[in-house]
N, C-alpha and C positions, 0 to 999 in steps of 0.2 A: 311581465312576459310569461304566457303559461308555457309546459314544458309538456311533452308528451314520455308513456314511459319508454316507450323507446331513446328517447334522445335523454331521459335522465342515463338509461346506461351508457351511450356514447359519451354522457358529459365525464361519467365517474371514470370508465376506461382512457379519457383523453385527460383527468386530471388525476392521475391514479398515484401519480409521484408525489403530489401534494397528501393522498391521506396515506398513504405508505409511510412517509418522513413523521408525519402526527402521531400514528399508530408505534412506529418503531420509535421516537422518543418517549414517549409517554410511558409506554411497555418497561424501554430498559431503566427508566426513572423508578419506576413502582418496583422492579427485579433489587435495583441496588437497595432502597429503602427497605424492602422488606428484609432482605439478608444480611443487609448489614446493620439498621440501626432498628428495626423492630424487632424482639425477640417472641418466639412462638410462646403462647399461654395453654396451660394444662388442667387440667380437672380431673379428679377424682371424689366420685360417689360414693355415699352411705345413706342407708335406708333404715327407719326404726317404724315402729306400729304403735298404736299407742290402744288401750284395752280397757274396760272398764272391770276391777274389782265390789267384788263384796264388801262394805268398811269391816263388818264385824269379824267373818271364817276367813277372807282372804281369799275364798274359792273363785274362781273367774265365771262369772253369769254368762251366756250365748244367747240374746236374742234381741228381737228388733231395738226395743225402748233402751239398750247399753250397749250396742252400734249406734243408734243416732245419737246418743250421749256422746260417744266416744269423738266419732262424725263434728260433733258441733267443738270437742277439744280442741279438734287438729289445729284449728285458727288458734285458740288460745296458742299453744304449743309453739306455730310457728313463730309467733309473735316475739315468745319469751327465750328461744333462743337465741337472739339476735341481741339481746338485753345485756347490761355489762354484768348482771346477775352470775350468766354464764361464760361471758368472752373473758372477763376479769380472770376467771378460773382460770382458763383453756389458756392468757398469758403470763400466767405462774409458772406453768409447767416447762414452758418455753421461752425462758427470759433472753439465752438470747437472739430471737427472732426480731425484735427490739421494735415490736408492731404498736399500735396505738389501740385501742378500740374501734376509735372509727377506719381505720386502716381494717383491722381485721374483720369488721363487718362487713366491709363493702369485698374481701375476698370469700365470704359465705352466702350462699346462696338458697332457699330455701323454698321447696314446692310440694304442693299434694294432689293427686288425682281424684277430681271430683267426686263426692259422698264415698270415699275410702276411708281409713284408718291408719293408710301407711305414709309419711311424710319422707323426701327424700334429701337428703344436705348433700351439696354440693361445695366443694373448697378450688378454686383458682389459683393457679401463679407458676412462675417461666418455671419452676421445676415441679415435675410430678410428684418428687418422692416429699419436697413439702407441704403439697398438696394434700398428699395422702395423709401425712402426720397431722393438718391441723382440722382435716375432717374428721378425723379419728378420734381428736382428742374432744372436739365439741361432743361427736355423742357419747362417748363416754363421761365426758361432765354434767350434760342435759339429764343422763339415765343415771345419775347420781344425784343432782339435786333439786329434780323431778318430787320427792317423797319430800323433800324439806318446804319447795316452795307452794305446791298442789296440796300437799297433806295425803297423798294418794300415790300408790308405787303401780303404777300404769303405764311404764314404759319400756319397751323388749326392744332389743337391738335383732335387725333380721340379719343386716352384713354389714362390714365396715369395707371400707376399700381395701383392695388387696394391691401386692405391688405388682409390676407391668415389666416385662422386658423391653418392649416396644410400642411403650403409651404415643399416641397420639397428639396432637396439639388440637383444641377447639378454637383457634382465634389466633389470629397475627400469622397466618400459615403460607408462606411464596407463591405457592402453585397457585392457590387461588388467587390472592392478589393478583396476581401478573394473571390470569386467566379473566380476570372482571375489569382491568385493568383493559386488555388488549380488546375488550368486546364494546366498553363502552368508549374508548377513544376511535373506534373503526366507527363507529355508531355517530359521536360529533363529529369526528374529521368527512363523512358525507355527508350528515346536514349542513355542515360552513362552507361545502363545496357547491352545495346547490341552491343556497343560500345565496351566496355570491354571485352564482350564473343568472340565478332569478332577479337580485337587485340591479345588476350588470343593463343596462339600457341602450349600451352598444348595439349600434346597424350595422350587422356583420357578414349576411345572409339573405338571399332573394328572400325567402320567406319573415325574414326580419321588416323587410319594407313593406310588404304587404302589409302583414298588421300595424306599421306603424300610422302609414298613409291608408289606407284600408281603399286602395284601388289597386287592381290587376296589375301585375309589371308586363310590358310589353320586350322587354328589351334589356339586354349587359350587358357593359363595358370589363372586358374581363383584365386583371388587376396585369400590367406588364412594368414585368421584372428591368432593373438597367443592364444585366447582359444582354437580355433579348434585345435592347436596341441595340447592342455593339453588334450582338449577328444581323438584324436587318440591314446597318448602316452599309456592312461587309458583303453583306448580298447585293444592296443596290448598287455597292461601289461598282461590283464585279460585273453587272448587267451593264451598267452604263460603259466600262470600259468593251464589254464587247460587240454594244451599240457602235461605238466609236472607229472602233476595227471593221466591222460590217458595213461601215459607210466608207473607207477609208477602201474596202478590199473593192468595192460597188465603182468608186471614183476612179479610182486604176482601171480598174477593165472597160468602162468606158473609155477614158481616152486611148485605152490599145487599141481602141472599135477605130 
């Protein structure tokens, strides 16, 4: 049954109760979950540059051929921080954080902006200020044992995270939830409504006939209610009794004649 858009909006406004009741359970499901058993995740940044020296003076050279030197580190770099070489360190200093390697790996995060020199570490978890402690403690480990593992001291810290009065959360955040939540449950509770109307094969509608029989209607039996035959019965009764007196008043005055 094709639909026109007009009558898709007559169908939504006539089953509007149906995606209302979808949309508000759905909404206040994702509202509890979030607030109450997801807890919001945090991040805090630090950024280091990585540079190319002299072996022999130690003086820092400026130009093309040690930028793309440096350019082609950053992969190394990113690689090696992430290695127990460094997280081993970084869970010394914090024993009792009581993380694993592969634990603390998966809460570091590590990027760089194409042919740059600057690498940025990022650290996750429901509280900032741990956050901040264990991004802090990577680059300062990395820019420690950078000279041991390279053989080369080529790495400057530009900033470490600072603390937040009012950090943010990057993930597991209510508002949204319940804001993606409420748009994509509006979004299926119309497609299942029209959905419905469409697989619906009910003959409900002169124009329903038409297409089904695909010949002209000539004619409707229009649907009657069982009060309306109590009123007509009531109507006829009353005609006929006044039939009845009409003929009765008619019979009298004859015979007076």
């Amino acid at each position: 049954m094709e639909l026109e858009l007009r009558e898709y909006v007559q169908l939504i406004l006539r089953r509007w109760w149906i995606i209302a009741t979808v949309v508000a359970l759905v909404t206040l499901s994702t509202g509890i979950v979030s607030y109450v058993f997801l807890k919001p995740v945090y991040a805090a940044n630090a950024k280091i540059i990585v540079n190319k020296l002299n072996d022999n003076s130690g003086v820092q050279i400026i130009d093309s051929s040690t930028i793309n030197a440096s350019i082609l580190l950053v992969n190394t770099y990113k690689e090696i921080v992430k290695t127990p070489a460094i997280l081993e360190k970084v869970l010394a200093r914090f024993p009792e954080s009581k993380l694993t390697i592969e634990e603390l790996a998966k809460k570091i995060s590590v990027n760089s902006t194409n042919d740059t020199q600057v690498i940025t570490l990022a650290a996750s978890d429901e509280s900032f200020a741990e956050a901040q402690r264990l991004v802090n403690a990577v680059v300062d480990v990395f820019k420690q044992e950078i000279p041991t593992i390279m053989n080369v001291d080529n790495v400057n810290i530009l900033y470490k995270a600072m603390e937040q009065s009012n950090p943010r959360p990057v993930k597991n955040i209510p508002e949204f939830n319940i804001a993606i939540s409420f748009l994509v449950s509006l979004i299926i509770a119309i497609g299942l409504v029209i959905l419905w109307e469409y697989l619906n094969e009910t003959i409900r509608t002169e124009k329903d006939v038409e297409l089904f029989l695909e010949v002209p209607m000539l004619a409707a039996v229009s649907k009657i209610r069982s009060k309306d035959l109590k009123v007509n019965r009531k109507q006829m009764s009353q005609i006929s009794l006044g039939e009845a007196v009409n003929v009765n008043v008619a019979q009298t005055e004859a015979r007076s004649r």
